[in-house]
Short mmCIF file of the C-alpha atoms (twelve columns), coordinates in Angstrom:
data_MODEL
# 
_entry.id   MODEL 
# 
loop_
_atom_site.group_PDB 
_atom_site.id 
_atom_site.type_symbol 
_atom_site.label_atom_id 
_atom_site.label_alt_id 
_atom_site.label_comp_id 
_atom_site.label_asym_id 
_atom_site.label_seq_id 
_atom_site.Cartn_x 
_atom_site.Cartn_y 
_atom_site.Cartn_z 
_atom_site.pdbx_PDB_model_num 
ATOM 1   C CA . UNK A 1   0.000   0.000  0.000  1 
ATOM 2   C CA . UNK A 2   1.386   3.580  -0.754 1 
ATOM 3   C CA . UNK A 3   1.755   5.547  1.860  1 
ATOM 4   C CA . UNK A 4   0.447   9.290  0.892  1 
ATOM 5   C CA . UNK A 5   1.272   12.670 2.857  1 
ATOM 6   C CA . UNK A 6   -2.627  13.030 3.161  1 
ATOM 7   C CA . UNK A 7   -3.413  10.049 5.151  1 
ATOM 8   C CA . UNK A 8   -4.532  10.018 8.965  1 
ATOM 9   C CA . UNK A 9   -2.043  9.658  10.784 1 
ATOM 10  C CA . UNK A 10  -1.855  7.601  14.483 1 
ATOM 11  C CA . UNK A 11  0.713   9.758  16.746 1 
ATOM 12  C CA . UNK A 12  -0.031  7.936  20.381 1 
ATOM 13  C CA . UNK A 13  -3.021  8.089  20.833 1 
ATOM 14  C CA . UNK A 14  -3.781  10.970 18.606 1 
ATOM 15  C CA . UNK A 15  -5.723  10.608 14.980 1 
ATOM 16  C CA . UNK A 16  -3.780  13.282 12.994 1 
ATOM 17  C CA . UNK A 17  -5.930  14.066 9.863  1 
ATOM 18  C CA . UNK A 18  -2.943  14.302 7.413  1 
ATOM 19  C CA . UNK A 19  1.131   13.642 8.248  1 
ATOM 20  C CA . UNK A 20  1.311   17.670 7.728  1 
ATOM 21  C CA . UNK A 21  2.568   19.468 10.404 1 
ATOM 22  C CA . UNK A 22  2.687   23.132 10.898 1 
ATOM 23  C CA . UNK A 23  6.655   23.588 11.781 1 
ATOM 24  C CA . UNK A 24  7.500   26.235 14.713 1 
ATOM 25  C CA . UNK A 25  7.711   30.067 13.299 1 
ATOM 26  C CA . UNK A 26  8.890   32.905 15.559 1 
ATOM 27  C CA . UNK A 27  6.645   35.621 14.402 1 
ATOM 28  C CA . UNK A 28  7.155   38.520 17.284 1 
ATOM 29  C CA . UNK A 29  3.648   38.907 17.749 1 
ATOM 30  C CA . UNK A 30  2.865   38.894 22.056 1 
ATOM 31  C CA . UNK A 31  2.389   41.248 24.236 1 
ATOM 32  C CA . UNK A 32  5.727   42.378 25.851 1 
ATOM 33  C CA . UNK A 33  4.667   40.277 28.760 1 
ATOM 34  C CA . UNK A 34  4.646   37.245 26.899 1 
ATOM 35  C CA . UNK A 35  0.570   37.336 26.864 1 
ATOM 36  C CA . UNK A 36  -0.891  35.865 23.743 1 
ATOM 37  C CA . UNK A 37  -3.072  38.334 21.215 1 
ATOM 38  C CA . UNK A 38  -6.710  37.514 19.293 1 
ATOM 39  C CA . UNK A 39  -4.548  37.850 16.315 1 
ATOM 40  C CA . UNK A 40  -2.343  35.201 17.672 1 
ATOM 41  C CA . UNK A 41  -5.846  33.107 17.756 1 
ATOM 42  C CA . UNK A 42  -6.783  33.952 14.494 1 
ATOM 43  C CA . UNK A 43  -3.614  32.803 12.649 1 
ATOM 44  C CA . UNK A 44  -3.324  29.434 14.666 1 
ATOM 45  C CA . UNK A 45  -6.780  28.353 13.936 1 
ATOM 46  C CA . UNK A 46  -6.704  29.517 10.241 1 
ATOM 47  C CA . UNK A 47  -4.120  26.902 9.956  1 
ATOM 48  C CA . UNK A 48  -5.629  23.883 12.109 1 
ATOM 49  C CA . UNK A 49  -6.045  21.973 8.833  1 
ATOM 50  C CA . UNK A 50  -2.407  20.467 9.499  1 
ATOM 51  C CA . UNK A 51  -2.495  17.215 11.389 1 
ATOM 52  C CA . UNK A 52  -0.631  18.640 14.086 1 
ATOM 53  C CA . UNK A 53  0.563   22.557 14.731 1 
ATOM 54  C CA . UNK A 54  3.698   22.979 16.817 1 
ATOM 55  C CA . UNK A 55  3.794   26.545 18.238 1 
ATOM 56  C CA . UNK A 56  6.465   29.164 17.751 1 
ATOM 57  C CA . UNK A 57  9.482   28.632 20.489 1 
ATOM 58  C CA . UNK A 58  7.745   29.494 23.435 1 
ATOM 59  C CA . UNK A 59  10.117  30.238 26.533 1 
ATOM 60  C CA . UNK A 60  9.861   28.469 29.861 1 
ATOM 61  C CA . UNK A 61  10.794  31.199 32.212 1 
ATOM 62  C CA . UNK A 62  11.886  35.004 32.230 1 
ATOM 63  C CA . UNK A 63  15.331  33.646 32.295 1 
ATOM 64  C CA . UNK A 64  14.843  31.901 29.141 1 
ATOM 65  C CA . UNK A 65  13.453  34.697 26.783 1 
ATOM 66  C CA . UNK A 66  16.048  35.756 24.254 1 
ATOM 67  C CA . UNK A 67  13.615  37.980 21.798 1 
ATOM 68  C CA . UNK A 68  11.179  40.549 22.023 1 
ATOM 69  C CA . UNK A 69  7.346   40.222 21.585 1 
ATOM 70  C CA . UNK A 70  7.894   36.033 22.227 1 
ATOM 71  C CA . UNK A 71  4.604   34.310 24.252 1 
ATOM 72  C CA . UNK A 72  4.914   32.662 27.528 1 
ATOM 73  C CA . UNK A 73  4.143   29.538 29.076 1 
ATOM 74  C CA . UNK A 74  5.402   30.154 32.507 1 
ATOM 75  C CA . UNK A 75  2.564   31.664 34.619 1 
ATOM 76  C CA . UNK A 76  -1.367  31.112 34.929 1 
ATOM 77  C CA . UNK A 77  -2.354  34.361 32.901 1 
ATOM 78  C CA . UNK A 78  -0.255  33.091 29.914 1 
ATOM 79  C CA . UNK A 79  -1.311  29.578 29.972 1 
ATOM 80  C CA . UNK A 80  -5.215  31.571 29.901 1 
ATOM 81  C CA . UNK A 81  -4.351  33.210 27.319 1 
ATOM 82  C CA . UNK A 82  -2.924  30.346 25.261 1 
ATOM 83  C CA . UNK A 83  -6.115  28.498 25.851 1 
ATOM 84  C CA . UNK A 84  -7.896  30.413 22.808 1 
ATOM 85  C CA . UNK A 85  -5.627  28.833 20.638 1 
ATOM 86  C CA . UNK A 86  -6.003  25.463 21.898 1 
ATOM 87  C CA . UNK A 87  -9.869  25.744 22.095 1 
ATOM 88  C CA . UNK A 88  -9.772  27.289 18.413 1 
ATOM 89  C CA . UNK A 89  -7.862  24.568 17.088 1 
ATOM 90  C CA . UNK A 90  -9.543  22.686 18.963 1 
ATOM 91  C CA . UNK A 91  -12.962 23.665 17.416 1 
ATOM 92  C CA . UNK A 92  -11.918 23.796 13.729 1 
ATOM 93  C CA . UNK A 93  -10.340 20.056 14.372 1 
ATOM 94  C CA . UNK A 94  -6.535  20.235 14.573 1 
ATOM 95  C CA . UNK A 95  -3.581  19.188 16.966 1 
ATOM 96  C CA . UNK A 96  -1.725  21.538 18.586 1 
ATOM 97  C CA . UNK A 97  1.507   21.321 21.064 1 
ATOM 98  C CA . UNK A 98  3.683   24.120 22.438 1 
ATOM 99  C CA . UNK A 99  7.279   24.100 21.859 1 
ATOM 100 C CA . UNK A 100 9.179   24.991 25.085 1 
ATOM 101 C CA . UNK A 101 12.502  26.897 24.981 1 
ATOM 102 C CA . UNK A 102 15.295  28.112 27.180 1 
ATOM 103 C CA . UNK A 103 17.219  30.645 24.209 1 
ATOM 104 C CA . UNK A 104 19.983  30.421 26.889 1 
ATOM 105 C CA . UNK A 105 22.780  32.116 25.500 1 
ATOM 106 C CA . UNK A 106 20.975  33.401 22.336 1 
ATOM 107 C CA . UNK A 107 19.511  36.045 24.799 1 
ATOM 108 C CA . UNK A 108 20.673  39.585 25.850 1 
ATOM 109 C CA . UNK A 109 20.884  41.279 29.507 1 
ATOM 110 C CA . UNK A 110 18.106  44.017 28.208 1 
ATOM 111 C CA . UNK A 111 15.782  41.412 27.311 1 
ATOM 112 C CA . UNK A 112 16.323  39.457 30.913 1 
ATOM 113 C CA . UNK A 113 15.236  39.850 34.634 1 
ATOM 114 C CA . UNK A 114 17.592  43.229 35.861 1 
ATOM 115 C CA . UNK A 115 19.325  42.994 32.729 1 
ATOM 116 C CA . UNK A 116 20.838  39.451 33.838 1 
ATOM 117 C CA . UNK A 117 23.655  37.883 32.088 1 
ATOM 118 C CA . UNK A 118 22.282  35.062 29.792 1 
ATOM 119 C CA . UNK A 119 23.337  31.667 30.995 1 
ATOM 120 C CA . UNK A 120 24.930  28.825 29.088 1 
ATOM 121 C CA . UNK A 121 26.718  25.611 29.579 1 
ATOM 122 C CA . UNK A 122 30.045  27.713 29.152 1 
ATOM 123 C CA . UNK A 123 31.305  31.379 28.970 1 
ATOM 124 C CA . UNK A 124 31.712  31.534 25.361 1 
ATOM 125 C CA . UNK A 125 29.914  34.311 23.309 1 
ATOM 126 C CA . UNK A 126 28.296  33.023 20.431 1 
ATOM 127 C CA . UNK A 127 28.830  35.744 17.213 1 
ATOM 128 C CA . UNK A 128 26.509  38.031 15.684 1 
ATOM 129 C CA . UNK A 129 23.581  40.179 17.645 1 
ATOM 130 C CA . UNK A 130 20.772  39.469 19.552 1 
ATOM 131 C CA . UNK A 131 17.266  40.734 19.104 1 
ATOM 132 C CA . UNK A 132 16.163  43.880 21.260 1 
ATOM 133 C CA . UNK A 133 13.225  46.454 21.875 1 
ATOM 134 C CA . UNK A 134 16.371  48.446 21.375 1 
ATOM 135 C CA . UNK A 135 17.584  47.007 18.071 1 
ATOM 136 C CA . UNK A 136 20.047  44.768 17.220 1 
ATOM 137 C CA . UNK A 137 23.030  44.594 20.029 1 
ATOM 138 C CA . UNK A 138 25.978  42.562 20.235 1 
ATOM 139 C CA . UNK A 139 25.483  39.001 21.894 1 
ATOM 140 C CA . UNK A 140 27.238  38.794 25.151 1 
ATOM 141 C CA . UNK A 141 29.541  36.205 26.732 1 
ATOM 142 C CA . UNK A 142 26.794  34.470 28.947 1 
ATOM 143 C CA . UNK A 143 27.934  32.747 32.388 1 
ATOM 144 C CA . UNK A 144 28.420  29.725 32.208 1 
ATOM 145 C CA . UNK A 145 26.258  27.416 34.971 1 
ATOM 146 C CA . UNK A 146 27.270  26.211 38.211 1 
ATOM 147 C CA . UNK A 147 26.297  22.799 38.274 1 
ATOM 148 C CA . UNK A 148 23.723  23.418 41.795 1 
ATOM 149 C CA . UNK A 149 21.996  26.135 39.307 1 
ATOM 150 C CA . UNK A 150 21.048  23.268 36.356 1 
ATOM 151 C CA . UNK A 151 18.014  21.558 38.438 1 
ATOM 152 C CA . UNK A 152 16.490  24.876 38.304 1 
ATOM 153 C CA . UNK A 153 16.652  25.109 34.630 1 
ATOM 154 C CA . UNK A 154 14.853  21.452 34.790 1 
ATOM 155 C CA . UNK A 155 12.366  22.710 37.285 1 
ATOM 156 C CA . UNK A 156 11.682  25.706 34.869 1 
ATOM 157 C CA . UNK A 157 10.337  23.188 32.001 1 
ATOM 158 C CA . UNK A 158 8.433   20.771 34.204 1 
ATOM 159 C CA . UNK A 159 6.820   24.076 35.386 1 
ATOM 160 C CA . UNK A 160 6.190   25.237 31.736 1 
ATOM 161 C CA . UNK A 161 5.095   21.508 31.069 1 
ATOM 162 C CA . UNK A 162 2.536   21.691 33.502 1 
ATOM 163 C CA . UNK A 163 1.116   25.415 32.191 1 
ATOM 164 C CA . UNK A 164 0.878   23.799 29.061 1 
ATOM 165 C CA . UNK A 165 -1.549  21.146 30.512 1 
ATOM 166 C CA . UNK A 166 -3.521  24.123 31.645 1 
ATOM 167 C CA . UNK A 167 -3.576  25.787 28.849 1 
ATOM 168 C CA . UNK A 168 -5.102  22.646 26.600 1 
ATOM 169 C CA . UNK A 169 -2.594  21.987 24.737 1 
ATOM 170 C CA . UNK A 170 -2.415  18.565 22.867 1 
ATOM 171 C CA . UNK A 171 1.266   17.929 24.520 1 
ATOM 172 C CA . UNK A 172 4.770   19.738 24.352 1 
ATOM 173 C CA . UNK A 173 7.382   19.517 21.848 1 
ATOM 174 C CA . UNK A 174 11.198  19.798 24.131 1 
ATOM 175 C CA . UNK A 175 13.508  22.400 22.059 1 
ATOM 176 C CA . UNK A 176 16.767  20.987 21.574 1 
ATOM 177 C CA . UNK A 177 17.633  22.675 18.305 1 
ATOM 178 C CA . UNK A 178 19.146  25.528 16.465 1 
ATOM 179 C CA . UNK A 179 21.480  26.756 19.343 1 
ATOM 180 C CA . UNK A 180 19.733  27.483 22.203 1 
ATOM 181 C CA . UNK A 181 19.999  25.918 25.987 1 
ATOM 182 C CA . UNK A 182 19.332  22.441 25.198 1 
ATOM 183 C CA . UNK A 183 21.354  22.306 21.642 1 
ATOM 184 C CA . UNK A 184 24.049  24.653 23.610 1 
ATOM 185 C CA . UNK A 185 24.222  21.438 25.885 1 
ATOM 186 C CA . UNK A 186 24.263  18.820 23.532 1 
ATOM 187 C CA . UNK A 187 26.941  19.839 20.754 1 
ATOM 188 C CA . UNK A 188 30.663  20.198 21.738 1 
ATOM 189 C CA . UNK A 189 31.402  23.489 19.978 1 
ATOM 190 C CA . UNK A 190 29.187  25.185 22.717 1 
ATOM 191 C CA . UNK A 191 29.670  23.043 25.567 1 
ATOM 192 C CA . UNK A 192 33.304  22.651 26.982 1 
ATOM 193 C CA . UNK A 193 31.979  21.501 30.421 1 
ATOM 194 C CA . UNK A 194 34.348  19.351 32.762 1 
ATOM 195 C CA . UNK A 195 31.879  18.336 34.915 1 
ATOM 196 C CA . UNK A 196 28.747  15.558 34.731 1 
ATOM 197 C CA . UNK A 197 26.986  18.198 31.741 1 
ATOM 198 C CA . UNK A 198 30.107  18.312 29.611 1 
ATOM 199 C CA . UNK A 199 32.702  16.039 27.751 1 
ATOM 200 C CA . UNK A 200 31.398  12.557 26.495 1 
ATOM 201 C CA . UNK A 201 28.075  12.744 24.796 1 
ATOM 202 C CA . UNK A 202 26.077  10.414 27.825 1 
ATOM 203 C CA . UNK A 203 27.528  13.642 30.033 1 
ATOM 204 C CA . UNK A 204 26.095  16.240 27.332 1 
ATOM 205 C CA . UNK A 205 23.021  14.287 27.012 1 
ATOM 206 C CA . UNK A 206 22.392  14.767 30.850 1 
ATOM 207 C CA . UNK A 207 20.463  18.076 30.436 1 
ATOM 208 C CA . UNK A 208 17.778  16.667 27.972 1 
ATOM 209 C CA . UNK A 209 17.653  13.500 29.790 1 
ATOM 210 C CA . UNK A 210 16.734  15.197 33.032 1 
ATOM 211 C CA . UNK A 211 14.118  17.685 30.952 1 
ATOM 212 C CA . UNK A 212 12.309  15.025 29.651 1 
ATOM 213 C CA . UNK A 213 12.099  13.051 33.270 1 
ATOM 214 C CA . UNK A 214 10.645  16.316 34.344 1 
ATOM 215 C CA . UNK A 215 8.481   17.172 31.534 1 
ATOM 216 C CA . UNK A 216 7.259   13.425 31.294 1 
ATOM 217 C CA . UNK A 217 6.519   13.410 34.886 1 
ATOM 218 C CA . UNK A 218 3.958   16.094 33.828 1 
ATOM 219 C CA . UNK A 219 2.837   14.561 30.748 1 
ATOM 220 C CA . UNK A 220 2.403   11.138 29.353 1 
ATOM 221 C CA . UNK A 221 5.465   10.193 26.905 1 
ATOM 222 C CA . UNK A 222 3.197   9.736  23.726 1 
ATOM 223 C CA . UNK A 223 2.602   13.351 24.480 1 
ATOM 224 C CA . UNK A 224 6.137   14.413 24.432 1 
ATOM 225 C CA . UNK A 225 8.344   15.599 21.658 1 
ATOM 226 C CA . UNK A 226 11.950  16.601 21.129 1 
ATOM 227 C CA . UNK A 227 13.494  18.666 18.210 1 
ATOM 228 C CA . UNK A 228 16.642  18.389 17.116 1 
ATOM 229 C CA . UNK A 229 19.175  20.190 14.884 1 
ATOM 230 C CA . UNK A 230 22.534  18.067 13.896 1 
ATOM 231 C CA . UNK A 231 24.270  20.072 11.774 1 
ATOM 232 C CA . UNK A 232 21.905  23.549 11.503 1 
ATOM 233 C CA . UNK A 233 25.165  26.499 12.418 1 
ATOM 234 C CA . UNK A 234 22.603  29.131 12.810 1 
ATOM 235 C CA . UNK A 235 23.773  30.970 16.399 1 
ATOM 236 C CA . UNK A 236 26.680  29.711 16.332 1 
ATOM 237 C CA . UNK A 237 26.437  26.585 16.580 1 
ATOM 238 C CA . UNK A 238 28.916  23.656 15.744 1 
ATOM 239 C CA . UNK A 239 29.820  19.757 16.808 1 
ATOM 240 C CA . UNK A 240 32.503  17.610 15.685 1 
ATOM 241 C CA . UNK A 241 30.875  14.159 14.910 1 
ATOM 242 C CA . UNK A 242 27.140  15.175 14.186 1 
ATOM 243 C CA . UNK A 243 26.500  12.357 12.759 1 
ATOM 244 C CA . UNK A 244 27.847  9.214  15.518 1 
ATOM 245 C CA . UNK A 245 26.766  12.236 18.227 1 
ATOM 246 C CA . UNK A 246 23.378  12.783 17.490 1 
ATOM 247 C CA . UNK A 247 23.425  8.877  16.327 1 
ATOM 248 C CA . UNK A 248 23.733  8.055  19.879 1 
ATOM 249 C CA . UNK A 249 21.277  10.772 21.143 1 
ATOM 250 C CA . UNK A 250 18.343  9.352  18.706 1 
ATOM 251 C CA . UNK A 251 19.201  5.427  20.068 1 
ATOM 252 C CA . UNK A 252 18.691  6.979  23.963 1 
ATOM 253 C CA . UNK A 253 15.813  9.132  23.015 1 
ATOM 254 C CA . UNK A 254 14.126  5.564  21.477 1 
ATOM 255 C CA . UNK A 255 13.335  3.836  24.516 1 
ATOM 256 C CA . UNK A 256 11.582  6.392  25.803 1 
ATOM 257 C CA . UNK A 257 7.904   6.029  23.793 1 
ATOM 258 C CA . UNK A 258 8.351   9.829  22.821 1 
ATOM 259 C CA . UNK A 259 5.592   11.104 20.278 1 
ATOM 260 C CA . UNK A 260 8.083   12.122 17.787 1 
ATOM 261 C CA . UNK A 261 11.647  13.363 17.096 1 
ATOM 262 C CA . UNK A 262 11.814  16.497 14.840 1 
ATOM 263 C CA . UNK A 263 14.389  16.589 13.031 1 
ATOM 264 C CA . UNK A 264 16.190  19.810 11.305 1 
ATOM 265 C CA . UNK A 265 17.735  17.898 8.278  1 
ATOM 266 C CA . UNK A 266 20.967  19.970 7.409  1 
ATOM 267 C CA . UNK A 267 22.125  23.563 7.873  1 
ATOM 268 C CA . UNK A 268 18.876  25.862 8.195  1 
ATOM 269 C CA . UNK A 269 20.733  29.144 6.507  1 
ATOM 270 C CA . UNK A 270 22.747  26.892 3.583  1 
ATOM 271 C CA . UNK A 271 20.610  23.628 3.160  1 
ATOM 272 C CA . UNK A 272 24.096  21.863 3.032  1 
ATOM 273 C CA . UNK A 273 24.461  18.802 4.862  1 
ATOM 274 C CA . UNK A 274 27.008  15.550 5.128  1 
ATOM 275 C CA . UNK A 275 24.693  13.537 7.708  1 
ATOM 276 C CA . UNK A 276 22.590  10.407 6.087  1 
ATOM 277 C CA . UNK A 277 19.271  11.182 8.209  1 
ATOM 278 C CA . UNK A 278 18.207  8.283  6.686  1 
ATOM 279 C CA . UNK A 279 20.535  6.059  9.189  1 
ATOM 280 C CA . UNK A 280 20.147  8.718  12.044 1 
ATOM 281 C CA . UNK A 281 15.972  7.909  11.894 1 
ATOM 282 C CA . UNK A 282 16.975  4.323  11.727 1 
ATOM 283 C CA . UNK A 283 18.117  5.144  15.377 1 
ATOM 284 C CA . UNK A 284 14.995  6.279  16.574 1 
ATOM 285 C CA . UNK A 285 11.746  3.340  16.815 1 
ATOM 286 C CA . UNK A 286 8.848   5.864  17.342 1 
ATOM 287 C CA . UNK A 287 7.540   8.537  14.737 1 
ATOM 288 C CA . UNK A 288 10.325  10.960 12.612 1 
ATOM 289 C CA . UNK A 289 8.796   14.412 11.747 1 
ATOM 290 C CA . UNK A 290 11.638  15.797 8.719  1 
ATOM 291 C CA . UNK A 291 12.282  19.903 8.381  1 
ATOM 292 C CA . UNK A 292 14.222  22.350 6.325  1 
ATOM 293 C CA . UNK A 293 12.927  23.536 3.060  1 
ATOM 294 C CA . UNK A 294 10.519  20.409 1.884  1 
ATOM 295 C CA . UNK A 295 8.184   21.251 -1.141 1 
ATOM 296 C CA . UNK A 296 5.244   18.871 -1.854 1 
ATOM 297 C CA . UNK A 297 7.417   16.496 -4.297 1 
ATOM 298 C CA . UNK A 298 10.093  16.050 -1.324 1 
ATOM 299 C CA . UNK A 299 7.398   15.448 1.035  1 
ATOM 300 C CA . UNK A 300 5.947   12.715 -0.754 1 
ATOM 301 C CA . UNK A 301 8.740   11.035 -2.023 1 
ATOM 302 C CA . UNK A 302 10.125  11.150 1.923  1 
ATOM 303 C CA . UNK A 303 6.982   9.175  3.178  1 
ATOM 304 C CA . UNK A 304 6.609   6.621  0.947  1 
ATOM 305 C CA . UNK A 305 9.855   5.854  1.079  1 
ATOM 306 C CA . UNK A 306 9.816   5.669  4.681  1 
ATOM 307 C CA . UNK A 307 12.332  8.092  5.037  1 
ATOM 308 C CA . UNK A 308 9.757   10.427 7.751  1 
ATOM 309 C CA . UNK A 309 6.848   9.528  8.835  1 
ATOM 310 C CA . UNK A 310 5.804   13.123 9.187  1 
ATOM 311 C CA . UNK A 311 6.520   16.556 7.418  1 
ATOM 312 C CA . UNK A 312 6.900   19.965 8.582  1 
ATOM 313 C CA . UNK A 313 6.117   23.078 6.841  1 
ATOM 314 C CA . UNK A 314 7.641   26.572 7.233  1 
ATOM 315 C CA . UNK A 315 7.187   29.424 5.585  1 
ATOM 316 C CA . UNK A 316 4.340   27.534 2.818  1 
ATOM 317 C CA . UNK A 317 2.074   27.524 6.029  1 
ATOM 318 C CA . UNK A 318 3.238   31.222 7.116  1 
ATOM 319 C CA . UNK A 319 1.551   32.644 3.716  1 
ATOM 320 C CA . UNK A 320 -1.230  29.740 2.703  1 
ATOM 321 C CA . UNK A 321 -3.161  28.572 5.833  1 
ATOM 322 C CA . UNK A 322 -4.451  25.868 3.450  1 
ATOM 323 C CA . UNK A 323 -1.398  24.419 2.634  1 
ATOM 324 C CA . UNK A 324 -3.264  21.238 2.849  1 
ATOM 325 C CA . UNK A 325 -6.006  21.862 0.839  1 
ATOM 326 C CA . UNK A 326 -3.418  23.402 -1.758 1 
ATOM 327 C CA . UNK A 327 -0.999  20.823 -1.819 1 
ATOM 328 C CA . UNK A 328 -3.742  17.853 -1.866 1 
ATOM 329 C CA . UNK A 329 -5.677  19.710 -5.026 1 
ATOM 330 C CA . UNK A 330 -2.092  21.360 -6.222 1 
ATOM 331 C CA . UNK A 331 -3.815  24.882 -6.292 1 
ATOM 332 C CA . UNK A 332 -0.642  27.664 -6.975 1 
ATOM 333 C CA . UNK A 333 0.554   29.244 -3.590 1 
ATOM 334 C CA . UNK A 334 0.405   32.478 -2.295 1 
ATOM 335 C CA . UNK A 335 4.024   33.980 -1.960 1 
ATOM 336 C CA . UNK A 336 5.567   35.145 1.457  1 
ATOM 337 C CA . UNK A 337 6.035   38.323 2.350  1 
ATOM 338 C CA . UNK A 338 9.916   38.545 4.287  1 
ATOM 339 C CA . UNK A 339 9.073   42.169 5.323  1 
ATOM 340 C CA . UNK A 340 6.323   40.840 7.581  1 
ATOM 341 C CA . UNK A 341 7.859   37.791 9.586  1 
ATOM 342 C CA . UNK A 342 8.975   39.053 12.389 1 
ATOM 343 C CA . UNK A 343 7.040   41.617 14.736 1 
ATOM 344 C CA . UNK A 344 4.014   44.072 13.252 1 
ATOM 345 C CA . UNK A 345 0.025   43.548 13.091 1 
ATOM 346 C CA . UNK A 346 -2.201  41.015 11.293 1 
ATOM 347 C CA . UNK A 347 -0.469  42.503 8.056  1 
ATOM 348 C CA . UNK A 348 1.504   39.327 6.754  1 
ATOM 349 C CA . UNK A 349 0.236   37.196 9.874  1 
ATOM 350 C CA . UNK A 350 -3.391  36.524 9.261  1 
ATOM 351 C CA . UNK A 351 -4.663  38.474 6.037  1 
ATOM 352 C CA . UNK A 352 -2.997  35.691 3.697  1 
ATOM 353 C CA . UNK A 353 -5.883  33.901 1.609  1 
ATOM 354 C CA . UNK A 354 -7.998  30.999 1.409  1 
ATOM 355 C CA . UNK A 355 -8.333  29.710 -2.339 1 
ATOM 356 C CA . UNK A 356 -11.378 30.236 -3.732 1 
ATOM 357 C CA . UNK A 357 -11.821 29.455 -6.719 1 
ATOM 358 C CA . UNK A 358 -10.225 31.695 -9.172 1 
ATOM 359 C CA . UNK A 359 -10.313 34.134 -5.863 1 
ATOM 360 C CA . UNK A 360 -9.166  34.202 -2.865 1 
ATOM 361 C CA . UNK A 361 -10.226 35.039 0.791  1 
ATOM 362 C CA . UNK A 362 -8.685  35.714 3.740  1 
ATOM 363 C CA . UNK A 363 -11.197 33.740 6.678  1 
# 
């Protein structure tokens, strides 16, 4: 039997409608206090025709913001606020979990508890700037943990885990990717650590292990996701063995009955990669969502092949919040606007149309 991208799709216990899924965006559009918008509503359910929607990064803790205008998951008024999303997904008959993130490093004193040095697993500035209220500003070198100060860093999840609960969501996705506390953690180029968080890769591994007691403690496993990012450089990121590295991570993260692994596949800024993903989701039993820059033919070919089980969309479910409908009927796409990613009003964010017919709507 050929296996087709439009096909229910059993995640746990979970009937996905399609093996779409809606891949994190950052789009800059809370409330400075991390308090979701209507607009925020709007845009999530116009797009709850994916099998599953995984939110933009969404940080555990003051500590762990590292850009403006970024919703929260860390207190009772943001997990309230969160919960017209869920119910709005909810209602239109999608899947939606929250992505939790510590930006650890990728952070900047201005945009932390009295302007706070960011933390990381070790003092080493990563290049480029940060985002600010006040612009763009140099990164800093962030202080590197003690190793009494990492439980609280655990606690701050599991507490973020269980707002999510609150809030309705459909479970929690872990962020370990694209170079912030977790990733920081787990690839050698940011972590130089001599003590049980550093060195071999069961000693880098320690922090995500721990997370996911915590989270899963909160939440059943089948409800619990991790992302990961290999080889992606973006904030200055790096490892020496990706592939045998994040080999190993995938085998650990196996036993666990996890929803899903999501997978960055490559370098997120050149598409270049040297890893065969192919043997790194061999690694991992339970369901393998692929990212980074698949079109409809990609997406196909990947799940019949067995290659993913799952495949997440960027920016095609940014500027068509019927992706699937488009794809399945392969109605032309509207185009993305850059200007209007990050930060600004429902211009670019929820005014992008529905087909209809030879017009189009926005709903």
């Amino acid at each position: 039997m050929t296996i087709d991208l439009f096909e229910p799709f059993q995640l746990g216990d979970l009937t996905l409608a399609n093996r779409m899924v809606m891949a994190p965006m950052t789009r800059n559009r809370a409330a400075e206090n991390g308090i979701v918008p209507p607009m925020m509503v709007t845009y999530y359910r116009q797009r709850a025709s994916a099998g599953l929607i995984i939110t933009e990064s969404t940080p555990v803790s003051p500590e762990g913001v590292g850009y403006p205008a970024t919703p929260g998951i860390h207190t009772e008024a943001h997990a309230a606020s969160w919960r017209g999303v869920t119910d709005a997904v909810h209602a239109a008959g999608g899947h939606v979990f929250v992505q939790l993130q510590h930006c650890g490093r990728i952070s900047h004193p201005s945009l932390l508890p009295n302007n706070a040095t960011p933390v990381a697993p070790s003092a080493l500035r990563p290049a480029g700037q940060a985002v600010t209220y006040g612009g763009m500003q140099d990164f800093v070198t962030p202080r590197a943990l003690e190793t009494r100060e990492i439980p609280g860093i655990v606690a701050q999840f599991k507490h973020a885990a269980e707002m999510a609960k609150r809030a309705g969501f459909d479970g929690v996705e872990v962020h370990g990717a694209n170079g912030y506390i977790v990733d920081q953690f787990l690839r050698d180029g940011s972590n130089r650590r001599t003590d049980a968080y550093g060195g071999s890769v069961q000693n880098r591994m320690r922090l995500l292990n721990e997370i996911l007691d915590a989270v899963c403690a909160v939440w059943p496993a089948r409800r619990v996701g991790v992302r990961l990012s290999p080889e992606n450089s973006f904030n200055s990121m790096s490892d020496s063995d990706p592939e045998a590295h994040f080999g190993y991570f995938m085998g650990q993260l196996s036993s666990r009955g996890l929803a899903y692994v999501h997978v960055l596949e490559g370098d997120m800024l050149t598409k270049a990669s040297t890893v065969d993903y192919r043997a790194l989701r061999s690694r991992f039993s339970g369901p393998y969502v692929a990212n980074n820059g698949y079109d409809l033919a990609r997406a196909q070919t990947a799940v019949r092949s067995g290659a993913a089980d799952l495949i997440a969309f960027g920016i095609p479910f940014l500027a068509n919040p019927d992706l699937v409908r488009r794809y399945r009927e392969n109605l032309p796409l509207n185009a993305a606007d850059p200007s209007t990613f990050y930060g600004g009003t429902e211009a670019g964010y929820t005014d992008y149309p529905f087909y209809r017919g030879e017009e189009t709507q926005a709903v």
